[in-house]
C-alpha positions in Angstrom: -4.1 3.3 -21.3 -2.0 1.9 -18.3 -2.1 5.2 -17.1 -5.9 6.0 -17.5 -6.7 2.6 -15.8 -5.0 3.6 -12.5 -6.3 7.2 -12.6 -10.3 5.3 -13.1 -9.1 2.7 -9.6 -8.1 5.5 -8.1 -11.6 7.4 -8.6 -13.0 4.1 -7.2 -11.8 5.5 -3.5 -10.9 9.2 -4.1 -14.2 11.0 -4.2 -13.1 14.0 -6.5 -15.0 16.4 -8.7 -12.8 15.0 -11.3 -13.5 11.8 -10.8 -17.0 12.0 -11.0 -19.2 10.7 -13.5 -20.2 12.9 -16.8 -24.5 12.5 -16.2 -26.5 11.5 -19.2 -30.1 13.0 -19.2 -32.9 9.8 -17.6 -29.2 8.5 -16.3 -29.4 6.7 -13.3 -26.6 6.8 -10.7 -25.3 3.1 -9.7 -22.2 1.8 -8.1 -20.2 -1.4 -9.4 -20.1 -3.8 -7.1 -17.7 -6.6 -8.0 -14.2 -6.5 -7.4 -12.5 -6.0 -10.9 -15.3 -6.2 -13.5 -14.8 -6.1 -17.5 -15.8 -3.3 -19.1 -17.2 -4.8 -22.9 -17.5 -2.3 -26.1 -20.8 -3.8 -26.7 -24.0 -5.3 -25.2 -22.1 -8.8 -26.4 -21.0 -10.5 -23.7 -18.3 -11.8 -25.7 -17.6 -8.3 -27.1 -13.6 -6.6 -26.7 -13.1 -5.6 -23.1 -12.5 -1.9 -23.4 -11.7 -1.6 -19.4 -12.0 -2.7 -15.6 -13.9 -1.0 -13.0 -13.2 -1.9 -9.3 -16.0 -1.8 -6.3 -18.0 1.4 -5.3 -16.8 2.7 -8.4 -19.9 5.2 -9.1 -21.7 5.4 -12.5 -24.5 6.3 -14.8 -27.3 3.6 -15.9 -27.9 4.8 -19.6 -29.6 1.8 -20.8 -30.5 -2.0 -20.3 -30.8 -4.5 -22.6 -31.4 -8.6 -21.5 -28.5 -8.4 -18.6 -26.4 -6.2 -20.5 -26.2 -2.2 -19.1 -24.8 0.7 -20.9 -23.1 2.6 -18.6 -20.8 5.8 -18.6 -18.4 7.5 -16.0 -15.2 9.4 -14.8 -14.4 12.1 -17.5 -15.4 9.9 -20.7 -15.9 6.8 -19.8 -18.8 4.4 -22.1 -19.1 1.0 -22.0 -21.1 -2.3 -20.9 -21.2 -4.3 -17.6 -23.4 -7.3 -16.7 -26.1 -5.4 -15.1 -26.3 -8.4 -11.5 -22.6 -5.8 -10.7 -24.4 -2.8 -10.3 -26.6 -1.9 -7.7 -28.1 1.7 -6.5 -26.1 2.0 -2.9 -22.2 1.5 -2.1 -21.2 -1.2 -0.5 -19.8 -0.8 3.4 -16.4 -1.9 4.0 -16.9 -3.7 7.1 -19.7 -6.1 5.6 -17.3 -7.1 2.6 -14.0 -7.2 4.9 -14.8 -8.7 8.5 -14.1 -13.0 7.7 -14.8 -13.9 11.4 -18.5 -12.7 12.0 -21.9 -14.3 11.9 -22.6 -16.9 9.8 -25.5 -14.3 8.0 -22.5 -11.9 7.4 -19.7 -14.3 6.7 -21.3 -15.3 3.3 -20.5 -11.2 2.3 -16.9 -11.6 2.8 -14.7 -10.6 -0.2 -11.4 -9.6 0.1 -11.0 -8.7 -3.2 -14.0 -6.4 -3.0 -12.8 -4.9 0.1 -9.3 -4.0 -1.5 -10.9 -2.0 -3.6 -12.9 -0.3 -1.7 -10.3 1.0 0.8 -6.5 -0.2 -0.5 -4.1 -1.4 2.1 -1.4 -4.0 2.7 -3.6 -6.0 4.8 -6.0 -5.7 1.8 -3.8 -6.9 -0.5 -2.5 -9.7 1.6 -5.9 -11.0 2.3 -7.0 -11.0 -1.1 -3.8 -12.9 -1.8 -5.0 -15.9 0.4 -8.2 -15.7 -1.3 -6.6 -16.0 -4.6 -4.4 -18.8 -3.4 -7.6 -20.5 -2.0 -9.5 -20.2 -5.0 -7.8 -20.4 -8.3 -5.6 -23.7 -7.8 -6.9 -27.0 -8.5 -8.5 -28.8 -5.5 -5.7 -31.8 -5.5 -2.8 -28.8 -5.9 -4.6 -27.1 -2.9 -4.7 -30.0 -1.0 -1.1 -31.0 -1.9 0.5 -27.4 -0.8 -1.9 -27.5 2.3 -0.6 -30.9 3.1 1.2 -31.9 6.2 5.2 -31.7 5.6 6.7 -32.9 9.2 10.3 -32.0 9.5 10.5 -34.6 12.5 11.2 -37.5 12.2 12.0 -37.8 8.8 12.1 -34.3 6.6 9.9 -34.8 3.7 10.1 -32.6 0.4 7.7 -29.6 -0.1 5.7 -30.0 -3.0 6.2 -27.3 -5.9 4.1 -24.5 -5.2 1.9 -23.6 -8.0 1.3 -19.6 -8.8 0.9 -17.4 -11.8 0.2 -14.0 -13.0 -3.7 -12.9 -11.9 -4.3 -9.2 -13.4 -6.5 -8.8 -10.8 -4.0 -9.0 -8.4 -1.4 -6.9 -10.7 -3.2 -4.4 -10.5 -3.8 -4.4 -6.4 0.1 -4.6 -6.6 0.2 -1.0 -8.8 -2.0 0.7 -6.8 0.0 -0.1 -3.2 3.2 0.5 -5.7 2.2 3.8 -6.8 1.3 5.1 -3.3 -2.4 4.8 -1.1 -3.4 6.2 2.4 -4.4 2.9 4.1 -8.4 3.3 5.3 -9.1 4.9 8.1 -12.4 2.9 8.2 -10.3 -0.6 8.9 -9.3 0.8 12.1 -11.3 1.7 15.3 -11.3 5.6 17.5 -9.6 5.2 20.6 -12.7 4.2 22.5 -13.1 6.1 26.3 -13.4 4.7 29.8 -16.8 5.1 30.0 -17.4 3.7 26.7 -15.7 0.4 27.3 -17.9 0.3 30.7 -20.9 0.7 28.7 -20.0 -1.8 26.3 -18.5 -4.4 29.4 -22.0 -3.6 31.3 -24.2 -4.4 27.9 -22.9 -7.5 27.6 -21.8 -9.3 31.2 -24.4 -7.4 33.6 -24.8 -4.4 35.4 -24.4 -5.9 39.0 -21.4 -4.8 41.1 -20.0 -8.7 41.4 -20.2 -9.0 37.9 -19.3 -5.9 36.2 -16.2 -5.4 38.9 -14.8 -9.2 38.3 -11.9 -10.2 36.2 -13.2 -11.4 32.7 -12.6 -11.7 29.0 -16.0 -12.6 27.9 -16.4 -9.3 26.3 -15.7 -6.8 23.8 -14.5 -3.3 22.7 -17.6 -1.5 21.6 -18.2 -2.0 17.5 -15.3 -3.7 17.2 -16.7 -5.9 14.5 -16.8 -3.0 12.5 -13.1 -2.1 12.3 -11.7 -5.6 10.8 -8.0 -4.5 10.7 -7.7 -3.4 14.4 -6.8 -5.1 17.1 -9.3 -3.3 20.0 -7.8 -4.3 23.7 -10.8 -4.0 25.8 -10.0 -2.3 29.2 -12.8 -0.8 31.4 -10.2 1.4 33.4 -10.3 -1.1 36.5 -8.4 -3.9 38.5 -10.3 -6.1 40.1 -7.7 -6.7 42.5 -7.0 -3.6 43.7 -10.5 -1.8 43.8 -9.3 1.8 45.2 -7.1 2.2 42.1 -8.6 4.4 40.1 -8.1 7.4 37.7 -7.8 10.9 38.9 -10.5 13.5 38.0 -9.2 15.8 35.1 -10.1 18.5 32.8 -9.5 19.2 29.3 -5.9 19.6 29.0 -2.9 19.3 26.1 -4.7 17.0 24.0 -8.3 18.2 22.3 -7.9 15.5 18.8 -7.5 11.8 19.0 -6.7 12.6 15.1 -3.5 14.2 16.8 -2.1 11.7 18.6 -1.1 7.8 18.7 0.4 4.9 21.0 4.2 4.4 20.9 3.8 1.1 18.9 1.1 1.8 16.4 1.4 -0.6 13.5 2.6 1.3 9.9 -1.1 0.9 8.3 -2.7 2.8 11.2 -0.2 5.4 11.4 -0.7 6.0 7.6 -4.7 5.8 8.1 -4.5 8.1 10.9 -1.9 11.1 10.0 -2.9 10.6 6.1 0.6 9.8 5.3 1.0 7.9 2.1 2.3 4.6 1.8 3.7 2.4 -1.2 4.6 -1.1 -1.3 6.7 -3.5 -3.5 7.0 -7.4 -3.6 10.6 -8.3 -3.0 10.3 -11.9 -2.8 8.3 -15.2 -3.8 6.5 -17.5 -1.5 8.4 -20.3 0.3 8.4 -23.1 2.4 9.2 -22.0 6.0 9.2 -24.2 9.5 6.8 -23.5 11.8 7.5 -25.2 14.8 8.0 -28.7 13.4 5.9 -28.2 10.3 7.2 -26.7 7.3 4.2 -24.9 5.6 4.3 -22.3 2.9 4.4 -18.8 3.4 3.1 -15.6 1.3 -0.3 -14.0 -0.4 -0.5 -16.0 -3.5 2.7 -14.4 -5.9 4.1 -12.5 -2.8 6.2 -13.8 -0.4 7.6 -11.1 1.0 6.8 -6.9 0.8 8.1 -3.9 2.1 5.9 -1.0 2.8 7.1 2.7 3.8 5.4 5.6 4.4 6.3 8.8 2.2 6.8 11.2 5.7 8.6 10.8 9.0 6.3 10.1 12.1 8.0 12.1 15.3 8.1 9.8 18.6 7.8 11.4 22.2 9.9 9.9 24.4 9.1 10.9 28.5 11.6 10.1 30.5 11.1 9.0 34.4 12.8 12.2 35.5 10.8 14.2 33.3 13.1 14.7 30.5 10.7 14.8 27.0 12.7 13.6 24.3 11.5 13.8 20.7 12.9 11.3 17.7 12.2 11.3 13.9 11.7 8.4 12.0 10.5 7.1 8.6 7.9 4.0 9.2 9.3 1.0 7.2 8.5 -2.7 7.4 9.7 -5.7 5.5 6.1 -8.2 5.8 6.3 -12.3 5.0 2.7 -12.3 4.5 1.3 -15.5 6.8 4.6 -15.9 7.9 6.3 -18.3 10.8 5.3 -17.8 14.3 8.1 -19.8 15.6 9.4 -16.9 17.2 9.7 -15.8 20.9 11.2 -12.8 22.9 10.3 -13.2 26.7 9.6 -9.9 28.5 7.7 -7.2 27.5 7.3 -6.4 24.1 7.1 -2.5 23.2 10.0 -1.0 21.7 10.9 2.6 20.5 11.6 3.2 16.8 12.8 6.6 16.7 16.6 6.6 16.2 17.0 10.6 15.1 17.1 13.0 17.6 15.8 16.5 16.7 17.9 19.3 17.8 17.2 21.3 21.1 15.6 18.1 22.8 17.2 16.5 25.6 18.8 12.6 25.5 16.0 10.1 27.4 18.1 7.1 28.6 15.3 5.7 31.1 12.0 6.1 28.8 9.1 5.7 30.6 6.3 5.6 28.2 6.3 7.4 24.4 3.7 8.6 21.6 3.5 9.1 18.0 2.3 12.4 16.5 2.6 13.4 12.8 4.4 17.0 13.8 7.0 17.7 16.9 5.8 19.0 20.2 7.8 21.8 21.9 7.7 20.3 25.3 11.2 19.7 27.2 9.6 18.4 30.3 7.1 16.8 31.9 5.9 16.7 35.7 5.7 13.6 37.1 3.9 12.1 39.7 4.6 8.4 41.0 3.1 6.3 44.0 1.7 2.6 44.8 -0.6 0.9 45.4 -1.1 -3.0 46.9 -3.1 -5.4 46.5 -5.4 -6.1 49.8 -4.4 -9.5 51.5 -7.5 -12.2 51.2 -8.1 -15.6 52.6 -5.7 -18.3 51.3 -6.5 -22.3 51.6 -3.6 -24.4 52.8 -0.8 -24.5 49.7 -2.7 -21.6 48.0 -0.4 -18.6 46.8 -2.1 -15.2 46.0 -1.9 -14.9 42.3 -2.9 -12.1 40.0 -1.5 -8.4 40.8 -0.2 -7.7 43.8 1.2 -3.8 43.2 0.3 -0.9 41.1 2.6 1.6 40.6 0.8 4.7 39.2 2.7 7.4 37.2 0.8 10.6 36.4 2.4 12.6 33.8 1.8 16.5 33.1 2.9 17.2 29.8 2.1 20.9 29.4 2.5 22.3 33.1 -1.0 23.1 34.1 -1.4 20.9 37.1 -3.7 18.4 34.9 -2.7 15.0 34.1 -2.0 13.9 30.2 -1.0 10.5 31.2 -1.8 7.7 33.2 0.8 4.5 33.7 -0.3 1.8 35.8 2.9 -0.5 36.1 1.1 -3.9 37.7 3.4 -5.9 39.1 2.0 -9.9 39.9 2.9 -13.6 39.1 3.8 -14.7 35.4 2.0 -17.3 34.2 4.1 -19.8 33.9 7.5 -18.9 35.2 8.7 -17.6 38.4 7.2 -17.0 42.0 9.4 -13.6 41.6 6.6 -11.0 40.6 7.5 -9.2 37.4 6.6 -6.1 35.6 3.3 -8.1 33.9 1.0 -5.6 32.4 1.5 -2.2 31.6 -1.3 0.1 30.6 -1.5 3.6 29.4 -4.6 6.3 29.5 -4.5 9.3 27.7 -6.7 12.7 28.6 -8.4 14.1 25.8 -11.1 17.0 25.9 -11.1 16.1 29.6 -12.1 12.2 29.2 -9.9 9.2 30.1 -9.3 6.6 27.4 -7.5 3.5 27.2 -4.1 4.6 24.9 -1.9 1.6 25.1 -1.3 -1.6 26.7 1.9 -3.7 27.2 2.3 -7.6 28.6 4.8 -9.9 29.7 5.0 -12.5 27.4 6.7 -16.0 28.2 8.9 -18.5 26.5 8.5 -22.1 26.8 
């Protein structure tokens, strides 16, 4: 029965002849819309649950009776559901998994529902919180989310309160037995001209304000791909306005499918290259300091989770003499879900991964920049081209210093030796926020050339300590 139970959640996001449901003549096809609904013997609503079936899950209306409905799918399936969890379209993932968003679409969030419709550690995590949030007893809630200074005088956590949900159990067997994270959570690597489009749409089209320095705007769609992070770049710098991208062609790199930045996160590297991943909980939540608040840590039962993928990754490593290195490694990450951010490491943050050297493939010692792809490229070399660029000198008031960037230094790289540019580094060089006058190595961004189109790849800041 265990068995049969995963093989029916799996159906709910595996579109397979197999899985699909057996039709009954005058049958109507519907598709469950709760998160983990019972599944009675009878039109009883207090009949013997037979069965669970998880969101998008598609059926067959046989009958209805009052607010029972018969229902059958998969291979044999038969049973009864409260006919308000059905409904005649699938549900989209982003309306069910985007928390942050308009107060209209806020009310659909469910992160229980949106586990199920595309499984994920993220998924599971979230749905943890909401299980946390929702199914201990208001004056326990309010006692775990209670302030416990450790200065002046440490105080005792409270007990944390958890028990077994099935729901949740069986969230934790599916990422146990092995998913591909959803490729919907995550966005396309957007193109210049598409982040201009979607910087002109929403702060003007006039050359003052389109060309000025400004966060008040967004990646295109971003709302729509709730577990990605979406830097929003439109190719420029302000500061230097004769900086700009060189004209290309299509070159090496024809599918975005193909390739990813150097520190893609696990889940979009699984989504991406369709590389399995399985997770298991190692550990129970806790009681952690953040800053000088202990608060607890961890997805209702899980406090901390490893997750691996079930295939090596290779990462390209370009040297600054044009050395191309390639590495294998196995993505693998040990998660304290809602963990401490009490953590800082000054500088910037990007680091390689890739430990295992494949044979034939020269040593890089002085990486310049490096990429993810799910198979090894034959390349040995690369041509680069470096030179800089500074920032024009402007009018300074009396005990004014010039902030912002001051020098670009651009590095176009040639990966496969037609005379075309690949890659794009702009090393910016300017002021850190809150240390220095020295100018430092602030921003780094990368553009990759595919089908002949510049797009924003991968971006790297200088983060401070204080």
């Amino acid at each position: 029965m265990k068995s049969n139970r995963f093989h029916k959640q799996l159906c709910a996001f595996l579109v397979t002849a197999a899985c699909m449901p057996q039709a009954h003549a005058d049958a109507k096809k519907m598709w469950v819309q709760g998160s983990w609904v019972n599944i009675r013997q009878s039109a009883d609503m207090n009949a013997k649950v037979i069965d669970h079936l998880s969101t998008n899950t598609p059926v067959f209306l046989i009958a209805q009776k009052d607010k029972s409905c018969e229902i059958s799918w998969g291979i044999s399936g038969h049973g009864y559901i409260p006919c308000k969890f059905l409904a005649d379209q699938v549900l989209v993932f982003a309306d069910v998994a985007t928390e942050n968003s308009s107060p209209e679409k806020a009310k659909n969030y469910s992160p229980t529902r949106a586990f199920w419709i595309a499984p994920s550690m993220r998924g599971l995590f979230n749905a943890g919180k909401y299980f946390q949030e929702n199914l201990l007893k208001p004056e326990q809630l309010n006692l775990e989310n209670g302030s416990v200074q450790d200065r002046p005088e440490p105080q005792r956590p409270p007990k944390l309160i958890r028990y077994s949900v099935p729901e949740f159990e069986a969230m934790k067997e599916m990422m146990n037995k092995g998913v591909i994270a959803p490729v919907v959570a995550f966005a396309p690597l957007f193109s210049c001209e598409q982040m201009q489009e979607a910087k002109r749409r929403q702060v003007g089209s006039s050359k003052d304000e389109f060309t000025r320095s400004s966060n008040d705007w967004s990646a295109p769609d971003a709302e729509k791909y709730p577990y990605s992070y979406i830097y929003a770049h439109d190719c420029l710098v302000p500061e230097i306005p004769k900086l700009s991208l060189p004209k290309i062609k299509v070159s090496y790199f024809k599918d975005v499918q193909k390739v990813l930045p150097g520190n893609t996160q696990i889940e979009e590297i699984s989504a991406k290259f369709g590389i399995v991943e399985r997770g298991s909980v190692t550990g129970s939540p806790r009681w952690a300091l953040d800053y000088d608040t202990y608060r607890y840590t961890g997805a209702w039962d899980i406090g901390s989770y490893t997750l691996t993928l079930d295939k090596p990754v290779y990462e390209h490593v370009i040297g600054r003499t044009g050395l191309v290195a390639v590495y294998r490694w196995l993505p693998g990450i040990d998660e304290e879900p809602f963990g401490p951010s009490a953590s800082c490491e000054e500088g910037l943050r990007n680091q390689r991964n890739g430990k295992e050297l494949l044979s034939g493939y020269p040593k890089v010692k002085d990486a310049l920049l490096w990429f993810q792809s799910a198979t090894p490229l034959s390349f040995r070399t690369a041509k680069i081209n470096s030179r800089a660029y500074l920032a024009p000198a402007r009018s300074l008031k009396e005990g004014e210093e010039q902030r912002g960037i001051k020098k670009v230094v651009v590095y176009e790289v040639d990966l496969d030796g037609d005379g075309i540019a690949d890659f794009v580094q702009w090393d910016m060089w300017g002021e850190p926020e809150i240390s220095g006058p020295s100018p430092l190595l602030t921003l780094r961004q990368i553009f990759i050339n595919i089908n002949g189109v510049w797009h924003p790849f991968e971006r790297d800041s200088y983060g401070e300590c204080t």
